[in-house]
C-alpha positions in Angstrom: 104.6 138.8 108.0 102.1 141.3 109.2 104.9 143.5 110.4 106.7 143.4 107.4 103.9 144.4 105.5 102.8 147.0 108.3 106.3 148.3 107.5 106.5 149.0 103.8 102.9 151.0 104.9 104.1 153.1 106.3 107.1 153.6 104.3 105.3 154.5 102.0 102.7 156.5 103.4 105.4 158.9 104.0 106.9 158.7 100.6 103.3 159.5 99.3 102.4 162.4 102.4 99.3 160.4 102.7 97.3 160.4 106.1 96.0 156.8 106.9 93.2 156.0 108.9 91.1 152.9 109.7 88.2 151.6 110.5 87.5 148.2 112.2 84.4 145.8 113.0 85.8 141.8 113.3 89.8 142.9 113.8 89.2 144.8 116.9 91.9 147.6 116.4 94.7 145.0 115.4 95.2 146.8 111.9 95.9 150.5 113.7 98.0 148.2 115.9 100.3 146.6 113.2 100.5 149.8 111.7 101.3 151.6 115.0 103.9 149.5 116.0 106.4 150.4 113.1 108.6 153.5 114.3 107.8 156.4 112.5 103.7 155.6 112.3 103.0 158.6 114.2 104.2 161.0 111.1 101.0 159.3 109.1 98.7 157.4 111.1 95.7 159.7 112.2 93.6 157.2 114.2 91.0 154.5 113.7 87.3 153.5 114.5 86.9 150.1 116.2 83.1 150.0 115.1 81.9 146.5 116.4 78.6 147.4 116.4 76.0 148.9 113.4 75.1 151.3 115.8 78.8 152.4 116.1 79.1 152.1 112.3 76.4 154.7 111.7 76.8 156.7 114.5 80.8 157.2 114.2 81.5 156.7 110.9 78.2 157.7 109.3 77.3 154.5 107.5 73.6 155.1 107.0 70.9 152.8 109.1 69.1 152.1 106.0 71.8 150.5 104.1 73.0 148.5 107.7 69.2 147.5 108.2 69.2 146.5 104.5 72.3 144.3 103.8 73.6 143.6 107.1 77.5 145.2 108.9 78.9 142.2 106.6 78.5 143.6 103.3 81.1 145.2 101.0 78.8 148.7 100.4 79.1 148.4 104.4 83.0 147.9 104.5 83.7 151.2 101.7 80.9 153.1 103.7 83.5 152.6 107.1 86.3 153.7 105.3 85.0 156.4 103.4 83.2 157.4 107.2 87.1 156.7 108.6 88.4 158.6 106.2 86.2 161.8 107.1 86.3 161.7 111.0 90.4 161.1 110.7 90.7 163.6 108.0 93.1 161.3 106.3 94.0 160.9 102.5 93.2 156.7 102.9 91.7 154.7 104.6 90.7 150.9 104.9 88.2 149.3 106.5 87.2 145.1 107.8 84.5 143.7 108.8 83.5 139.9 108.7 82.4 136.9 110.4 85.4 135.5 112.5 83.0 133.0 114.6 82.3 131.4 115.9 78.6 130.9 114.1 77.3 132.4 110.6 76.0 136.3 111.1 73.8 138.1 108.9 73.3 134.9 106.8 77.3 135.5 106.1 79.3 132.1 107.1 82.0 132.2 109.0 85.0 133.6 107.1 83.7 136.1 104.9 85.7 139.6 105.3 85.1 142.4 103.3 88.0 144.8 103.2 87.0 148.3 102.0 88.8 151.3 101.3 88.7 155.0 100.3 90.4 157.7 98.9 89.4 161.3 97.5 89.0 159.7 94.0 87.9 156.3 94.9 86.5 153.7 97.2 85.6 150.0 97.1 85.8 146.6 98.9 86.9 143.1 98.3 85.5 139.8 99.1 87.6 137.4 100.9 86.6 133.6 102.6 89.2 132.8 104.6 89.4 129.3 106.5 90.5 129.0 110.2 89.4 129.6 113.4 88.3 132.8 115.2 91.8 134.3 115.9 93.3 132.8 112.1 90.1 134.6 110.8 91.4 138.1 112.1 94.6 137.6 111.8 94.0 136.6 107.6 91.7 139.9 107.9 94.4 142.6 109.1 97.1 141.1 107.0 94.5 141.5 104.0 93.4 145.4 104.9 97.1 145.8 105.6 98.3 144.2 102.2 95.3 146.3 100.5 96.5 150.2 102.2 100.0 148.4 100.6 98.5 148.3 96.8 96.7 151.7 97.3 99.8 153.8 98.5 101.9 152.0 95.3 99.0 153.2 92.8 99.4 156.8 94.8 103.2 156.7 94.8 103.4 155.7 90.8 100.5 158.3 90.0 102.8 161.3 91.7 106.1 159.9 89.8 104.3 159.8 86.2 
């Protein structure tokens, strides 16, 4: 199901000329992947950030040290700072960002299954809370299909905006 949603992406990245990018903490790089694997990717997929660590987050994608040291990497603020740092470094129209607990214990007083998946875009950014039940491997895999699903209802706002 990833794939299929990896697909229509991408599809419509290009229907849009939108640039993706991403930026990932508990998914390792598996969302550029999905997205990667469709032929044609190449035409708007600009890279990604596989920021595991806060010091990566800040350093990389800019996510200040005050708002890591404050709330923690699992925090929605945290997860629209990546994308909006993803965003910059890939100098691409959108892009999404995860990060979460996959397990196998609780981090940052967050138990295991909370994902926030952010994004960004010149006009807006955000995140959104998700507890997803499973283990480790379930966890990321719920994760990319999410930040996948969530590119998906970006580029259709972006796509109706330019028809109207």
């Amino acid at each position: 199901m990833p794939q299929d949603i990896a697909n229509k992406v991408i599809q419509r990245a290009v229907q849009a000329n939108m640039q993706l990018a991403t930026a990932e903490s508990l998914t390792a790089g598996q969302i550029s992947a999905a997205l990667a694997t469709v032929a044609g990717a190449s035409a708007v997929l600009r890279g990604g950030v596989v920021s595991y660590s806060s010091e990566v987050k800040h350093q990389l994608l800019g996510v200040s040290a005050e708002l890591l040291q404050r709330k923690g990497s699992v925090d929605p603020e945290v997860a629209a700072a990546m994308a909006r740092g993803a965003r910059e470094v890939c100098g691409a129209d959108l892009a999404v960002s995860a990060t979460g607990v996959a397990g196998p214990s609780a981090h940052d007083g967050k138990s295991v299954g909370t994902v926030f998946i952010g994004w960004a875009t010149a006009t807006q950014d955000g995140a959104i809370e998700h507890h997803f039940v499973g283990d480790r491997e379930q966890i990321r895999a719920r994760a990319t299909q999410m930040a996948l699903q969530q590119l998906l209802v970006i580029l259709n706002q972006e796509n109706s905006q330019q028809i109207s």
